[in-house]
N, C-alpha and C positions, 0 to 999 in steps of 0.2 A: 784232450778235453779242453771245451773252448774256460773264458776269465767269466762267464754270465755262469755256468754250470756249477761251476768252482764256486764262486761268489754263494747261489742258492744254494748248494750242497752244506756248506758254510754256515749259512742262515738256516737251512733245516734238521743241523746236526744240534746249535744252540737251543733252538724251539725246543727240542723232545730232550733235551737231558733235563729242563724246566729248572734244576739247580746251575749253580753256578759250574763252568766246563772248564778245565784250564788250556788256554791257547795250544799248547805242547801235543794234547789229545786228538783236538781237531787238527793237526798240522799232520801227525801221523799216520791217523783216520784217513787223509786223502792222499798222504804222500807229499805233502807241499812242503815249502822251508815256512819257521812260525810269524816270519817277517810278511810272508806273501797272505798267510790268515790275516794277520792285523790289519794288512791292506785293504783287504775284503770287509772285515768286522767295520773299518773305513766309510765303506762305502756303503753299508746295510744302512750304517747309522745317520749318514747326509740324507739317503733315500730315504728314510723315514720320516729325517724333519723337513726335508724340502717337498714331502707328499702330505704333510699334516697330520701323519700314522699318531696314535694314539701309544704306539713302543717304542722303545730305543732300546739297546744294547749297550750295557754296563760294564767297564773294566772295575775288577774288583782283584787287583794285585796281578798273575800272570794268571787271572782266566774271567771270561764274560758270562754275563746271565743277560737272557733277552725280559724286560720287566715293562711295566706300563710307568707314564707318564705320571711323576706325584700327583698332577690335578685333577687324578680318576679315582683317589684313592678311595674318598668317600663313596661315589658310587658303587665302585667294587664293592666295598665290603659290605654296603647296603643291600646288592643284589645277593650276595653270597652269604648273606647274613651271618658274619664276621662278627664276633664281639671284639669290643672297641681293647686294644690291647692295653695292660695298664702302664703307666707310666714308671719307669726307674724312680723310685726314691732317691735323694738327694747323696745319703750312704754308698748305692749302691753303684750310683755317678763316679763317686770316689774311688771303690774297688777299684770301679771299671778303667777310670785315668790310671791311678795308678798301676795297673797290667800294662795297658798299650801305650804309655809311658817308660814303661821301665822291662818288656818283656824278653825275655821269660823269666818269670817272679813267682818263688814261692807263696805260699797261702802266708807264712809266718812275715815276709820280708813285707806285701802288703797289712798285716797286724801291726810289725813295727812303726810301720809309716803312718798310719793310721792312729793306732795307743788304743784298741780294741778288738777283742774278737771279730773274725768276718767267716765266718767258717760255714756259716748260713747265705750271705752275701752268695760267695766263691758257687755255693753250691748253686743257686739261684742261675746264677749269672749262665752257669756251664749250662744246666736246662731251657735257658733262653736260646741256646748257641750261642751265645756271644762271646764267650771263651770255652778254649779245652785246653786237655792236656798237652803240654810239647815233651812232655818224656818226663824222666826222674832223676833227681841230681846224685850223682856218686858218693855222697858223704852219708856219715849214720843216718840211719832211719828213712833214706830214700827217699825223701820229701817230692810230692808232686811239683812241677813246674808249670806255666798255667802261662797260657799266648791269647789276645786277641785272633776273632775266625773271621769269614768271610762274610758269616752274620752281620760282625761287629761293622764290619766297614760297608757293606749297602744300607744298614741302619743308620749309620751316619751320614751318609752320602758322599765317602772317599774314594778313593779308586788303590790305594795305596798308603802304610803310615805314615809317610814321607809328606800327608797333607795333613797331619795333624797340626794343630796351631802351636805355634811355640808357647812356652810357659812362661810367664814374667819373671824375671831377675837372674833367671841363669840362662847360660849357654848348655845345649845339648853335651859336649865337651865335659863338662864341670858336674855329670852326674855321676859319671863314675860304673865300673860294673855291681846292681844290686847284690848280686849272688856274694860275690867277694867282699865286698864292702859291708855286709850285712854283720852285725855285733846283737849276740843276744845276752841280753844279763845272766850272769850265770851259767855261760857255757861252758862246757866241759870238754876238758882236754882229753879225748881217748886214747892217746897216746901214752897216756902218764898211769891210765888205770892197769 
């Protein structure tokens, strides 16, 4: 199969999953190595801006979604008659840093951090998609552990957390592992019961 077929093939595997695909899938899909997709994904995305397309194709960690250009965004949702999504509260900014900051973070380690309940927040957030679960941590009570998604990073407009902005006054280094590092007043030794 010729590099034009491949390329489309490519491009119309993105179109119809309309969610985000991870590179790996489409590499499979056609049998190719996932360096020879990215080549392709490459070249969808030059061809679009250098034709004035009103789409691009988005890396959003290791998989792309084909989306439109932010400065259609109004029109879109004008024509689709979309209510205007509501804003994050200032709170829930906070959750949310604090997860894709520090993840995978219990609900309790963001309370800490924070000095209040968030348990509304947390819940919020997951119904946004903007976080889920990454599994449950092995100590009593099995606490959920909670990751920024794919949501969180096309909302933002990252391709990866590696573009998150650094944080003023510390080095990444210097935070330490949440989970471990986490001290709750009054924890109890199970050990000792």
């Amino acid at each position: 199969m010729d590099s034009l077929t491949h390329e489309r093939q490519v491009e119309a595997i993105i179109f119809a999953a309309g969610d985000p695909i991870e590179i790996g899938k489409i590499s499979q899909a056609l049998d190719i190595h996932a360096d020879i997709v990215k080549h392709y994904i490459d070249k969808i995305k030059r061809r679009y801006a250098e034709g004035g397309s009103s789409l691009d194709v988005v890396y959003l960690g290791n998989a792309v979604q084909m989306c439109t250009l932010p400065e259609y965004a109004e029109c879109i949702r004008t024509a689709l008659v979309l209510r205007r999504s509501v804003p994050l509260s200032q709170a829930a900014l906070e959750v949310l840093a604090t997860i894709a900051y520090n993840q995978p973070v219990t609900r309790a380690f963001v309370e800490q951090v924070r000095g209040v309940d968030c348990s509304h927040l947390v819940r919020s957030l997951a119904e946004k998609g903007l976080i889920e679960e990454a599994g449950r941590l092995q100590i009593p009570g099995k606490p959920i552990a909670y990751r920024t998604t794919q949501v969180f990073l096309r909302s933002f407009g990252l391709s990866g957390l590696e573009q998150l902005p650094e944080l003023p006054g510390k080095a990444p280094e210097e935070y330490g592992d949440p989970e471990t590092d986490l001290e709750v007043e009054g924890q109890i030794d199970f050990d000792e019961l």
